[in-house]
C-alpha positions in Angstrom: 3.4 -9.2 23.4 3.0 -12.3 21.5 -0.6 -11.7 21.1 0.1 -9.1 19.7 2.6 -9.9 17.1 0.0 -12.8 16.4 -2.7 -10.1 15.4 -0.5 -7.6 13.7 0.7 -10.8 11.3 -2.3 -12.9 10.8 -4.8 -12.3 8.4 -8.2 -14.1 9.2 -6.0 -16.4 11.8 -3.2 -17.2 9.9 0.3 -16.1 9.3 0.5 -14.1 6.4 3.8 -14.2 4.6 3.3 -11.0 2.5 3.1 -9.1 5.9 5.9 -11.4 8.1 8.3 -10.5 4.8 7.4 -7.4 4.5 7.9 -6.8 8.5 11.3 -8.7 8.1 12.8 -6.5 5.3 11.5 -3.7 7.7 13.5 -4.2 10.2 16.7 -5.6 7.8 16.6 -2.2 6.6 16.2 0.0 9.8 19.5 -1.9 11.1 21.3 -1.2 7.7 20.0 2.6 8.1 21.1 2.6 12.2 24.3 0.6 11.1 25.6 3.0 8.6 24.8 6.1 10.9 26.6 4.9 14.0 29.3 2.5 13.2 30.0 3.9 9.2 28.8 0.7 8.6 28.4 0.9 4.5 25.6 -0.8 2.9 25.6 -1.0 -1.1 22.8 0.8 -2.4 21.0 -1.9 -4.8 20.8 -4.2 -1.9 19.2 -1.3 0.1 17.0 -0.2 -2.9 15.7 -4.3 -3.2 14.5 -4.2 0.4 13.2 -0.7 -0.2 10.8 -2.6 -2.9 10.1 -5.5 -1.1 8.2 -3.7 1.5 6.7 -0.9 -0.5 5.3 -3.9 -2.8 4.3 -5.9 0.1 3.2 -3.4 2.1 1.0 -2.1 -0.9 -0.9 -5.7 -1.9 -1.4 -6.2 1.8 -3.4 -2.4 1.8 -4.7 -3.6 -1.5 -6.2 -7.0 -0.3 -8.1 -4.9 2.2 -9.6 -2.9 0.2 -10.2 -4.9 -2.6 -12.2 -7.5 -0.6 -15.9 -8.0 -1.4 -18.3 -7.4 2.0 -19.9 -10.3 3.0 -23.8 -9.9 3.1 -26.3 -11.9 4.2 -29.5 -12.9 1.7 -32.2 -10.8 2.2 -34.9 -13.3 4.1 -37.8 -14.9 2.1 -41.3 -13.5 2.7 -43.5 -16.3 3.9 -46.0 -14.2 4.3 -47.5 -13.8 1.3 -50.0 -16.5 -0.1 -49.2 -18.5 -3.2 -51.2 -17.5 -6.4 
């Protein structure tokens, strides 16, 4: 299970904060949602709205860091072959 959680938040073998925040306000806002279903528990909406953001936002630049990377490509080899003029 750790190894797991490792993988799901690393990015290239490190922590990445975007995606440990963005899991964190996640789950903040899944127990405000279960809280105020079960136990009338009332959470004000602005402070639901601002977690709401956090993750769409840090969801979105951890989608758009993946895409947006540049491949990495290896140079094409020199042809020794050929004689020298």
């Amino acid at each position: 299970m750790k190894k797991f959680l490792t993988s799901l938040l690393s990015s290239e073998g490190k922590v990445s904060t975007k995606r440990l925040i963005s899991l964190l306000a996640f789950v903040m806002m899944c127990i405000g949602f279960i809280a105020n279903l079960f136990w009338d528990f009332t959470i004000e909406e602005h402070i639901y709205r601002a977690m709401e953001w956090i993750v769409e936002i840090g969801m979105g630049t951890i989608v758009a860091e993946r895409f947006g990377k540049n491949p990495t490509t290896t140079p094409p080899p020199e042809n020794t072959d050929t004689p020298e003029n």
